[in-house]
Backbone bond lengths (Angstrom), bond angles and torsions (degrees), N, CA, C in turn:
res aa  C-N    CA-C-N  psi(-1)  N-CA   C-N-CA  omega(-1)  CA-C   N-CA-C  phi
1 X - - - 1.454 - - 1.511 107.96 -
2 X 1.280 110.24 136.49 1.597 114.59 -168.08 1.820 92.40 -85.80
3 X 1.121 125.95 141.05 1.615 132.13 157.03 1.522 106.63 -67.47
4 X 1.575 105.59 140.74 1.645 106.49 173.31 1.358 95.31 -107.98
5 X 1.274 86.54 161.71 1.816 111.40 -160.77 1.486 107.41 -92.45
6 X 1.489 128.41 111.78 1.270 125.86 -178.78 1.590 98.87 -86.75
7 X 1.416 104.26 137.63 1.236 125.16 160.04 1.551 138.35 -67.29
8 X 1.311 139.13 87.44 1.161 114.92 -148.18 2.149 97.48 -100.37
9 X 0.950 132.53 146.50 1.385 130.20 147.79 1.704 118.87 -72.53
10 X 1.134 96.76 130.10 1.902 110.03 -168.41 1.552 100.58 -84.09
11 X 1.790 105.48 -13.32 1.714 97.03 -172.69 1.434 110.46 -80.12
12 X 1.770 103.99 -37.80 1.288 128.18 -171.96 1.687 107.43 -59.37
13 X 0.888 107.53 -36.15 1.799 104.55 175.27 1.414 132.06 -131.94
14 X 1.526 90.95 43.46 1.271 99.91 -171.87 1.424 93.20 -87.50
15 X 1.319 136.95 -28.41 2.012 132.16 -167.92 1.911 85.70 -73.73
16 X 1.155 125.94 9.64 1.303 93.85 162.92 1.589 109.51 -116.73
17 X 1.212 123.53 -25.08 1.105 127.66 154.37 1.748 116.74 -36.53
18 X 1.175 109.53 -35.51 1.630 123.22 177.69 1.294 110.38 -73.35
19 X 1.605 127.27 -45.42 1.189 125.38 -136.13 2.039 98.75 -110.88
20 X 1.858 100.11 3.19 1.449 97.07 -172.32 1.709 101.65 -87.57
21 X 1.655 111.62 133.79 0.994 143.72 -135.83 1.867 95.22 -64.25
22 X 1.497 122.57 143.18 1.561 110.88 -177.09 1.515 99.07 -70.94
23 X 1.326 142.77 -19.91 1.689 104.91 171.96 1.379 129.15 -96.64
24 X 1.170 101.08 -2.40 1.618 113.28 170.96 1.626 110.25 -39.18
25 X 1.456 105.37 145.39 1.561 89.16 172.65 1.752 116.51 -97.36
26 X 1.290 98.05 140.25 1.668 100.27 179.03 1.510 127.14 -41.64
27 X 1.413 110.93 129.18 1.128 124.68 -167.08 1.826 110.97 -92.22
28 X 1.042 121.11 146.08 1.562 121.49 179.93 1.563 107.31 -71.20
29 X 0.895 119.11 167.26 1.503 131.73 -172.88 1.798 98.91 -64.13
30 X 0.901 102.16 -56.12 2.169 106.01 -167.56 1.741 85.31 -70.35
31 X 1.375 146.37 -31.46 1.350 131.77 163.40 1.605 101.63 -48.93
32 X 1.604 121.09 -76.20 1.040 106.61 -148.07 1.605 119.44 -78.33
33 X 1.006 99.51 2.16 1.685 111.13 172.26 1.418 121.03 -96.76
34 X 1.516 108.63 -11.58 1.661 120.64 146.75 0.977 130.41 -47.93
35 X 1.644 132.09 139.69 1.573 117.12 -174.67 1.869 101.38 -105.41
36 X 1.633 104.66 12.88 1.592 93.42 -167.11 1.701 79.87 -104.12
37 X 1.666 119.38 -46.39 1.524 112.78 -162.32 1.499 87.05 -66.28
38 X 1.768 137.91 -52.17 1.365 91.71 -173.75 1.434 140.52 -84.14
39 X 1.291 114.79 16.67 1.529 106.51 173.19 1.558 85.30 -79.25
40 X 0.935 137.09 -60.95 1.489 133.98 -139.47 1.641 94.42 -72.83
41 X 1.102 130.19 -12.03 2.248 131.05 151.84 1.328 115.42 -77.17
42 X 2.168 119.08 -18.13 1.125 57.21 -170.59 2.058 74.36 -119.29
43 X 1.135 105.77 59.54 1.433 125.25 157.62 1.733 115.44 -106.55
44 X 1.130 114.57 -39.60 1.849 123.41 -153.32 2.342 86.02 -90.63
45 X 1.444 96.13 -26.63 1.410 81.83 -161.89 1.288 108.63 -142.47
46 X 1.603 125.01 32.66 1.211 141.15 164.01 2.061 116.41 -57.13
47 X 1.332 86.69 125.90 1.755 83.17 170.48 0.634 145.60 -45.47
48 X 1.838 105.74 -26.75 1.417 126.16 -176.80 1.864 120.89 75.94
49 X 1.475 102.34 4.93 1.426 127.89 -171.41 1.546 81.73 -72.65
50 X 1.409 153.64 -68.38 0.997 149.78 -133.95 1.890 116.41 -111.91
51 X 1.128 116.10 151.14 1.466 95.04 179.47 1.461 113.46 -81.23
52 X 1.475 128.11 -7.64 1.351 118.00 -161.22 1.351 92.89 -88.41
53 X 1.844 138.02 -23.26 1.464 132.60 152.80 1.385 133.78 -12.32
54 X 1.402 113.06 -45.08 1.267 130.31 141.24 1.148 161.76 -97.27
55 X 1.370 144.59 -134.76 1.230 125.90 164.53 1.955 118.98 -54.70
56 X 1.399 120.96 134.79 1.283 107.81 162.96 1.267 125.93 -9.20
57 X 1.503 122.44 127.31 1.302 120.50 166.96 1.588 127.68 -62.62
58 X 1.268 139.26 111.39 1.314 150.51 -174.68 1.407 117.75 98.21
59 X 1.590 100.47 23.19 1.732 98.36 -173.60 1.832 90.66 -132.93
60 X 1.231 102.67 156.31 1.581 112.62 177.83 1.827 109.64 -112.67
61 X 1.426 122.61 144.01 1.637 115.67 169.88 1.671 96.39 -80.56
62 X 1.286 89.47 175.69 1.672 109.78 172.89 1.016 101.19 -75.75
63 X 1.143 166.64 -29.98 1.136 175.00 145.55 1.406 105.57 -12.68
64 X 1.574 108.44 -77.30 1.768 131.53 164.38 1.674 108.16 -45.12
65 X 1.384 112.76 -59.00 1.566 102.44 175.02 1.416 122.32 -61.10
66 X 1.328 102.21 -48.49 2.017 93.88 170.72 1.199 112.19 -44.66
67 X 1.609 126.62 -65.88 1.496 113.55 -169.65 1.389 129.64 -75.96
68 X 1.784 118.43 21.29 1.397 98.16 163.52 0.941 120.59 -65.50
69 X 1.585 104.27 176.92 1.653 101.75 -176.87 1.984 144.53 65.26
70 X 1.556 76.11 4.99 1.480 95.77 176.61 1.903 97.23 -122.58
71 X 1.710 93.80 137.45 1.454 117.06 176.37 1.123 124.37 -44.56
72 X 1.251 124.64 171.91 1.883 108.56 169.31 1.800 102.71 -83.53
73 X 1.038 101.44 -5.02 1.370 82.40 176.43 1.270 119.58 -89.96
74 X 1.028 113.15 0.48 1.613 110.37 -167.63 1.502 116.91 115.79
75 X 1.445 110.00 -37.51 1.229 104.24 -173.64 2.060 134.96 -31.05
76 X 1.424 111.25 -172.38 1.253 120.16 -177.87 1.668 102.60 -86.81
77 X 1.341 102.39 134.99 1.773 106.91 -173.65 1.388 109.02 -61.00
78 X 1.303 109.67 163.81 1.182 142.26 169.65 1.225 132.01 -91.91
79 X 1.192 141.99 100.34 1.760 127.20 -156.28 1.764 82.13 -91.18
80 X 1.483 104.78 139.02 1.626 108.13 160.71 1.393 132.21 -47.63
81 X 1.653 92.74 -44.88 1.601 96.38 179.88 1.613 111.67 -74.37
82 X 1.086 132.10 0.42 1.190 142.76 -150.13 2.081 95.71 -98.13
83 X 1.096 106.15 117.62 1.599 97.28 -163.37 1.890 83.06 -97.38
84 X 1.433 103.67 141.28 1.733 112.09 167.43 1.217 128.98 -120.80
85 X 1.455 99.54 42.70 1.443 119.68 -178.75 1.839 121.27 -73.16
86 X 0.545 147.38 138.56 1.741 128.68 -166.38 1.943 84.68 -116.01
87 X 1.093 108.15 130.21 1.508 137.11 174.16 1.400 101.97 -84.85
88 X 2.133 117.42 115.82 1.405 102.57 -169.85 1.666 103.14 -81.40
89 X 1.325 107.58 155.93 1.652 113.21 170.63 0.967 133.56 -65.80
90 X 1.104 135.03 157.45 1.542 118.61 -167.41 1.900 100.05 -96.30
91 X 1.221 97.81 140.13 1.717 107.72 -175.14 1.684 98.10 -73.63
92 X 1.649 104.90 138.98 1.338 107.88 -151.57 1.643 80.41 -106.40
93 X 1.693 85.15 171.47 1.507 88.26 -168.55 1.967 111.26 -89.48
94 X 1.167 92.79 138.58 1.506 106.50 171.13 1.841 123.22 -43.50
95 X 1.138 108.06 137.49 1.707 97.01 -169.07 1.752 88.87 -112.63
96 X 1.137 119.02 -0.72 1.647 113.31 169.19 1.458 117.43 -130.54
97 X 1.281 122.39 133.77 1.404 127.30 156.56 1.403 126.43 -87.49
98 X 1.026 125.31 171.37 1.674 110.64 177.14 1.730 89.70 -115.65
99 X 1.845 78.39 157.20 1.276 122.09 -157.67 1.950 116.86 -39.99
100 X 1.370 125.99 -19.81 1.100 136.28 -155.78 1.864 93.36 -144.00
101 X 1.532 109.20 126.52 1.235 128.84 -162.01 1.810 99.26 -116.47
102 X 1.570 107.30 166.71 1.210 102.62 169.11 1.939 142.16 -72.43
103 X 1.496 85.11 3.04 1.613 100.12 -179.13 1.816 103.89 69.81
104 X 1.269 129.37 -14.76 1.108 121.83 171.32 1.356 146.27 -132.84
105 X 1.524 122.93 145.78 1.454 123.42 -137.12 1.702 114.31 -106.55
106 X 1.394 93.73 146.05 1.601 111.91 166.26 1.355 128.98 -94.51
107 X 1.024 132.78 68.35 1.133 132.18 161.99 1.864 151.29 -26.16
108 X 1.502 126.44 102.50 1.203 127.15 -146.08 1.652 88.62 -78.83
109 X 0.751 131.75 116.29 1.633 150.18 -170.00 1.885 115.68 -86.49
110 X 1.284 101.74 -34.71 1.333 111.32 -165.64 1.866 104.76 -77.22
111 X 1.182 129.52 131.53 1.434 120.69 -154.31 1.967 99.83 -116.14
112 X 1.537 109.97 130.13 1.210 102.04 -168.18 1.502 95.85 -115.46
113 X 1.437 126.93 132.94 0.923 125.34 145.13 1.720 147.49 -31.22
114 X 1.243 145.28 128.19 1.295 134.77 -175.00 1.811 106.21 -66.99
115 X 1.670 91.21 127.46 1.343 95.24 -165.85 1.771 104.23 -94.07
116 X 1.260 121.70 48.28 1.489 121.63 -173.28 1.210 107.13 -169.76
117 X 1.542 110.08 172.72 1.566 131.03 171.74 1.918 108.16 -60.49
118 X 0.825 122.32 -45.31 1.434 144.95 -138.28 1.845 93.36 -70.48
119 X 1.134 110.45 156.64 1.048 117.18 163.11 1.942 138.15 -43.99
120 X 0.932 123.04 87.28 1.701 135.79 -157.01 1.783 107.21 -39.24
121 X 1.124 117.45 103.71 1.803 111.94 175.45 1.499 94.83 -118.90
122 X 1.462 115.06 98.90 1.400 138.86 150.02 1.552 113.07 -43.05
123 X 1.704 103.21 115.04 1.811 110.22 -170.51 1.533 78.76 -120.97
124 X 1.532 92.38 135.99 1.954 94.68 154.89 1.813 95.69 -105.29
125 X 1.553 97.34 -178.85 1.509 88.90 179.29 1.499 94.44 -159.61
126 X 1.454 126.77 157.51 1.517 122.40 -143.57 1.452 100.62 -164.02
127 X 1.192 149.49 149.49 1.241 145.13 162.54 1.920 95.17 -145.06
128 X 1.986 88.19 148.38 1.308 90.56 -151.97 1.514 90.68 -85.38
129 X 1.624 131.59 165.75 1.692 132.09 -166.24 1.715 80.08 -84.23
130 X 1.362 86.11 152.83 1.207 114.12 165.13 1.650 124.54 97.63
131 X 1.241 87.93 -14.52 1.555 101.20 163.69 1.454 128.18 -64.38
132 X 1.373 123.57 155.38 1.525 130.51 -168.03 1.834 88.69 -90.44
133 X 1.025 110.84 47.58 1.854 92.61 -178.12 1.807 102.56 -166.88
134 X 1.394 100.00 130.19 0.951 123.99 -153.59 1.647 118.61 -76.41
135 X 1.576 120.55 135.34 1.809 106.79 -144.24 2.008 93.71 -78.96
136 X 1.178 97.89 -41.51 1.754 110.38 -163.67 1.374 99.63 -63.03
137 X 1.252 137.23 -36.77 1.461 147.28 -173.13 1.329 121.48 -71.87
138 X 1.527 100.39 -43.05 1.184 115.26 177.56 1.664 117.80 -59.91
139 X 1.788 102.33 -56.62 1.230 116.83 -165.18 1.691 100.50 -64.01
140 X 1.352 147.19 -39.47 1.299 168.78 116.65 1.812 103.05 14.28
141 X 1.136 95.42 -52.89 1.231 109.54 -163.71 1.892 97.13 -83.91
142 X 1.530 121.65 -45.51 1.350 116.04 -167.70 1.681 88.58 -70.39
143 X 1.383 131.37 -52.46 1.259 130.87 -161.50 1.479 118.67 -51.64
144 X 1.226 98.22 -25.95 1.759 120.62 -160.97 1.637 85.05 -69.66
145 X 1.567 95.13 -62.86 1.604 104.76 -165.45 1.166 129.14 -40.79
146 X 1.822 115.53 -50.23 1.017 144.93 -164.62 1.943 113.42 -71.13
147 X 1.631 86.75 -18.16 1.804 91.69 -169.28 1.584 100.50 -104.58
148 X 1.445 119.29 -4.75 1.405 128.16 172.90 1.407 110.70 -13.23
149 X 1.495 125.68 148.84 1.552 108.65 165.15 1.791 106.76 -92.49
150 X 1.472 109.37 12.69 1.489 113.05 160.90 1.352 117.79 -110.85
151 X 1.250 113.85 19.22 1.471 129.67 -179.05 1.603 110.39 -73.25
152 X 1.077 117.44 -173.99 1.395 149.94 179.53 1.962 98.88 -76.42
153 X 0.980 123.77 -46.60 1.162 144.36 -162.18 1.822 87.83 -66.76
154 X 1.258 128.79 -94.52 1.826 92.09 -163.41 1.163 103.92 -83.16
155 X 1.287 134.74 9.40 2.205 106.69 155.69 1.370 103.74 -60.42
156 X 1.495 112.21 -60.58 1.709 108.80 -172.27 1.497 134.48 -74.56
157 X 1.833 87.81 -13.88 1.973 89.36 156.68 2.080 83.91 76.67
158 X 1.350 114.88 38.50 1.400 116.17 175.81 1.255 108.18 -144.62
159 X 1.865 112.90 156.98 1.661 108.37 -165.24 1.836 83.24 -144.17
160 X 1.160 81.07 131.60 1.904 115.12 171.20 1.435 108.90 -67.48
161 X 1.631 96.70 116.23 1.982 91.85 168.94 1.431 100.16 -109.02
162 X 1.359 142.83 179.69 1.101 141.60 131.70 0.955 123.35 -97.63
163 X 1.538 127.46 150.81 1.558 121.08 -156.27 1.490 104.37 -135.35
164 X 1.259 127.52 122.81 1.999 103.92 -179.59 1.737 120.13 -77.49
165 X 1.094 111.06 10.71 1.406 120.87 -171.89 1.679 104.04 -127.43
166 X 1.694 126.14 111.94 1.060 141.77 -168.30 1.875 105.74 -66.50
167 X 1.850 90.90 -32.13 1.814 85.67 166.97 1.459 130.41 -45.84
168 X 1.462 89.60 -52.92 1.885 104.20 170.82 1.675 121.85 -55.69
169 X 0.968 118.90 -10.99 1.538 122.84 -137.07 1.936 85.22 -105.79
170 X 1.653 110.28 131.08 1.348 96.98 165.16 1.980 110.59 -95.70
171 X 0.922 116.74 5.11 1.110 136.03 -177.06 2.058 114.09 -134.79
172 X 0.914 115.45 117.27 1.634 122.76 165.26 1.499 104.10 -120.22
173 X 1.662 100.90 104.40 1.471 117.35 168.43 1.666 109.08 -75.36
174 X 1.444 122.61 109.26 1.039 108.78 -171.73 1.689 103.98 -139.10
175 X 1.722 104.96 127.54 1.828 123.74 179.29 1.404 96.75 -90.72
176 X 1.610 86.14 137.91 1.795 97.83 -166.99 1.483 90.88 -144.87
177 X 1.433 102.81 -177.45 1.402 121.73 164.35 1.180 124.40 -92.18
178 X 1.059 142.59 141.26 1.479 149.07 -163.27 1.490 103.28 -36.48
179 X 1.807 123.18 -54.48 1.435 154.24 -177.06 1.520 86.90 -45.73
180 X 1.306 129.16 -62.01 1.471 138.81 -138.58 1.804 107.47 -94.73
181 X 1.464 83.83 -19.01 1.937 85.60 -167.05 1.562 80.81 -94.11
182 X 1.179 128.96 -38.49 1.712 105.79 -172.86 1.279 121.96 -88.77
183 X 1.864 119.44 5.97 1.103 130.20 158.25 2.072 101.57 -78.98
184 X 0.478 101.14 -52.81 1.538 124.06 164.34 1.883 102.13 -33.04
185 X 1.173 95.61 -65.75 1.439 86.38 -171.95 1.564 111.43 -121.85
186 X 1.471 93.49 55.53 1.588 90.76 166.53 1.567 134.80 -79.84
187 X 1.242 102.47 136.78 1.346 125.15 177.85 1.283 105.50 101.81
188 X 1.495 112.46 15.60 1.821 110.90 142.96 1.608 108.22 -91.72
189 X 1.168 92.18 -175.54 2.397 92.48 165.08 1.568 86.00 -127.15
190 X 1.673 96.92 109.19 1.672 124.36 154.17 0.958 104.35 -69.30
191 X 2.055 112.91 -62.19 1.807 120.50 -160.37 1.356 101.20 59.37
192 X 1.506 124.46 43.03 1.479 120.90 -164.77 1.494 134.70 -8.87
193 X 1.397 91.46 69.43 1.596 121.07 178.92 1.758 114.04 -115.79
194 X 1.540 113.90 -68.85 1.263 121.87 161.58 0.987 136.31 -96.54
195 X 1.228 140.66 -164.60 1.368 138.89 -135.52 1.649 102.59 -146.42
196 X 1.761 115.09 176.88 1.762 96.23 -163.40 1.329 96.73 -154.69
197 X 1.361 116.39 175.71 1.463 113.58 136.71 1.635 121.49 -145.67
198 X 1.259 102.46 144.67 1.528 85.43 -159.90 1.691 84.45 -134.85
199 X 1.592 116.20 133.91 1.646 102.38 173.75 1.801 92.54 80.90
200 X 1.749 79.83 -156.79 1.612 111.58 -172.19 1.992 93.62 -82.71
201 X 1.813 122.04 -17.63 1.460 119.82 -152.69 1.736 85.64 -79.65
202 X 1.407 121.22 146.21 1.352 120.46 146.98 1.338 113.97 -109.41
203 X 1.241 138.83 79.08 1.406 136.77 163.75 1.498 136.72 -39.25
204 X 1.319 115.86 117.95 1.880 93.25 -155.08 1.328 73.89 -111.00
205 X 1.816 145.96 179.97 0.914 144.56 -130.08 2.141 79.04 -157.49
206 X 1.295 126.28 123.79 1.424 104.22 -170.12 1.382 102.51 -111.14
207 X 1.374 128.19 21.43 1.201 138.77 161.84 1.821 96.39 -74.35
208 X 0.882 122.55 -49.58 1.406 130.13 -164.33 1.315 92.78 -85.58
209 X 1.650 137.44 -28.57 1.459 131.10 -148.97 1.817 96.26 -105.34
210 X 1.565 101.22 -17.57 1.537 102.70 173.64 1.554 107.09 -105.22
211 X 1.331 141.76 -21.90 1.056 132.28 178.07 2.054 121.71 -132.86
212 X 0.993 97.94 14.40 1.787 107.32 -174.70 1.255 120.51 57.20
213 X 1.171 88.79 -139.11 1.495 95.01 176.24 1.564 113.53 -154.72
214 X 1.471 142.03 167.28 1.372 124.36 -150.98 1.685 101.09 -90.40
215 X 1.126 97.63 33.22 1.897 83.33 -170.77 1.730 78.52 -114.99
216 X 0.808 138.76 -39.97 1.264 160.80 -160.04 2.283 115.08 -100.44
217 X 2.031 86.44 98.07 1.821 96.67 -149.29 1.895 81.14 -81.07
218 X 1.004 142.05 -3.49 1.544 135.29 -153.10 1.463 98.14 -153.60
219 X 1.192 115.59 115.48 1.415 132.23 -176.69 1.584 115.93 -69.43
220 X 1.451 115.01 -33.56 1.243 125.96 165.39 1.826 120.11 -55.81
221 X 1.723 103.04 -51.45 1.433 84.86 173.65 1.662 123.58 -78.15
222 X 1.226 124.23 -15.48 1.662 129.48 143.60 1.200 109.03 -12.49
223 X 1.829 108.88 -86.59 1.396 121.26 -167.65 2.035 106.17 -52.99
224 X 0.986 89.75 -34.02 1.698 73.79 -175.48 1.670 104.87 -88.31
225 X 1.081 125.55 6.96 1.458 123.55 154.22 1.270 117.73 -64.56
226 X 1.375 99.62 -68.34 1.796 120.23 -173.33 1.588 117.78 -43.41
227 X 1.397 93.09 -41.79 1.677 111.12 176.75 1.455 101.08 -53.40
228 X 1.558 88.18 -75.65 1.754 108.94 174.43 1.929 106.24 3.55
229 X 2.417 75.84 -89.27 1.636 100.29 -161.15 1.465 113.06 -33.85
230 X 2.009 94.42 -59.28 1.732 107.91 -154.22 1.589 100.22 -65.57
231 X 1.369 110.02 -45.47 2.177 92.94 176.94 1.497 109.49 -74.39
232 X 1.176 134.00 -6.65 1.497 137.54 163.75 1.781 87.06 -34.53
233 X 1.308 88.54 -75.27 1.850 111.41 -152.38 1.720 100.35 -61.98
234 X 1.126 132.55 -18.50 1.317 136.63 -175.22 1.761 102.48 -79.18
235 X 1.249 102.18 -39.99 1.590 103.91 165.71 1.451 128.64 -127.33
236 X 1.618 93.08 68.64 1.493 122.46 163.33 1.219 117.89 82.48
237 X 1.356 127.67 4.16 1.593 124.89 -176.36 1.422 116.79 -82.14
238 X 1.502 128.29 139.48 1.813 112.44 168.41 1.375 99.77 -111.58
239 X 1.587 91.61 -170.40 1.827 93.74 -169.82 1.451 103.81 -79.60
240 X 1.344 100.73 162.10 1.704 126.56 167.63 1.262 110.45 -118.65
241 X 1.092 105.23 -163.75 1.958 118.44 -154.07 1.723 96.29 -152.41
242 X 1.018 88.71 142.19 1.900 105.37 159.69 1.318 112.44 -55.32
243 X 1.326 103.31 121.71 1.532 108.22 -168.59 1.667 118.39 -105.22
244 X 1.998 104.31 16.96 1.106 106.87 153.18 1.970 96.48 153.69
245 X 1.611 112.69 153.03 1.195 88.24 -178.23 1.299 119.08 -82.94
246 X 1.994 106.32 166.53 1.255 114.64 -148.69 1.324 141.66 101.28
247 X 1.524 103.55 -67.84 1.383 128.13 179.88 1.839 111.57 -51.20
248 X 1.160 118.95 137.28 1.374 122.48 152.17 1.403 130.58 -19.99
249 X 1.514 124.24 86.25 1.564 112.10 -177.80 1.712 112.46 -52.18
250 X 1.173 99.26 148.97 1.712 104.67 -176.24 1.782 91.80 -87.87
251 X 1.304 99.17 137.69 1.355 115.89 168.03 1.530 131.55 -28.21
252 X 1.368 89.85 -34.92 1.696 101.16 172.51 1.198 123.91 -94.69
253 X 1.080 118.00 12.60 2.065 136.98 -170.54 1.926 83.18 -89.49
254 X 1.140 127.50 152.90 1.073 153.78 159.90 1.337 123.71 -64.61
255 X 1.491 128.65 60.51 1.123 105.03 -135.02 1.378 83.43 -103.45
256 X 1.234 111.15 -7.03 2.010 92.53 -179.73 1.639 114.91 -59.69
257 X 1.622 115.75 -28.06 1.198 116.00 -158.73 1.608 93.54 -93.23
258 X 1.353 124.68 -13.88 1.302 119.42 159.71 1.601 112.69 165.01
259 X 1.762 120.32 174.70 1.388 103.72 -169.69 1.701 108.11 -112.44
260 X 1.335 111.83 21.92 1.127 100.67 174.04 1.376 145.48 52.67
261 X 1.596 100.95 -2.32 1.776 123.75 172.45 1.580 93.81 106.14
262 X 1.737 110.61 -10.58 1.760 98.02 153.14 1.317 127.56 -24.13
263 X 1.663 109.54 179.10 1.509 118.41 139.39 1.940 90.04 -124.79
264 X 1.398 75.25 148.19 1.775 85.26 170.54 1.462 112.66 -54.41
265 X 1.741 119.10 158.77 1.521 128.16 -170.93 1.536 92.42 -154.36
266 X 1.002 111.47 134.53 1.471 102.56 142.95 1.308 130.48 -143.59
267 X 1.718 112.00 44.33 1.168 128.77 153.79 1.751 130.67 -113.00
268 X 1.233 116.84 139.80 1.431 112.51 -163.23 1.761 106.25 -68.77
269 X 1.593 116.17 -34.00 1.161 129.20 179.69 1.634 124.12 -55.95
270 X 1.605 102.65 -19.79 1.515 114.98 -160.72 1.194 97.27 -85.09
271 X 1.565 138.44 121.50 1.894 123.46 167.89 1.448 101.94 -104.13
């Protein structure tokens, strides 16, 4: 098969003949009268003065679309919708107070009825100001405890009121500062570490009521000990002893000061 002879016009492409770049190296005549060698001059060695030098004007390569969203440094992209705001944390609560408290009290105001048959023992309940611990939560929390169906309440055949007036109250459950619980329970030895009861006052110690103690992995079952022990003793209970290792410490065992080859309890009902 014979090849037919394309005709080229020298006027028609002569602005590219013009426009190939001064260090490029010179191209032979059948190059520059090529339409493949000159796209590829005036691609390899365009000024870049113009947009048609490069990619189509108003269009992006894959190249350009893959890397949005990535830094100048290189980094890992960024999706737009993707918000990178950091949300601050909430400041956790403190498991120690220092040693000396404000000497003055908050009072749980809201008055609960005795929720049983049993004989009525009126608790007020109080937390001293200034504490990292909250008065409504707290009191919620002793009431909760106290009405347990492993509570004190059917061994002793007695039902918990709350009262907003400490006059009424044969018991005042009261969170203090280390300073305040051993003013509180003087003429025991706190060493403002533990907690007491002395009288009608139950002093809970809130070093211990915000952070336990190491025998004790959950701070919650603590607090329902302490409650437990110290109103144990407000209505007539004394201490007990580990009644062997393993076994369930009885509520009235000491267990903050240790478990004796116990396991921790902090219900009076549990043997």
């Amino acid at each position: 098969m014979t090849a037919s002879r394309v005709s080229l016009d020298p006027r028609r492409y002569s602005a590219v003949v013009i426009r190939r770049h001064p260090h490029c190296t010179p191209r032979s005549a059948i190059s520059v009268l090529s339409l493949v060698v000159v796209a590829g001059v005036l691609t390899g060695c365009g000024s870049g003065e113009n947009p048609a030098d490069g990619e189509a004007a108003g269009t992006s390569s894959p190249a350009a679309t893959a890397g949005a969203g990535a830094d100048s440094q290189g980094g890992e992209k960024t999706s737009p919708s993707r918000s990178t705001s950091v949300k601050p944390s909430a400041t956790p609560t403190p498991t120690e107070v220092e040693y000396s408290g404000s000497g003055e009290w908050e009072y749980a105001h809201e008055a609960e009825k005795p929720d049983g048959e049993g004989a009525p023992i009126p608790i007020a309940i109080r937390v001293e100001k200034g504490l990292p611990i909250d008065l409504d939560e707290t009191a919620q929390f002793v009431m909760k405890t106290l009405r347990d169906p492993r509570g004190w309440e059917p061994l002793d055949h007695v039902s918990f009121e709350l009262v907003p007036d400490e006059s009424q109250a044969s018991a005042v459950v009261s969170v203090s500062s280390p300073g305040t619980t051993d003013e509180l329970c003087s003429g025991l030895t706190t060493n403002g570490y533990t907690s007491c009861r002395v009288g009608g006052v139950v002093a809970i110690n809130a070093n211990r009521w915000l952070g336990a103690t190491s025998d004790f992995s959950d701070v919650t079952v603590y607090r329902q000990y302490v409650i437990n022990h110290e109103v144990g003793h407000a209505i007539g209970h004394d201490h007990e002893y580990c009644p062997g290792p393993g076994r369930p410490a009885p509520v009235m065992q000491q267990q903050t000061l240790g478990m004796q080859g116990c396991t921790v309890n902090p219900w009076p009902a549990v043997r």
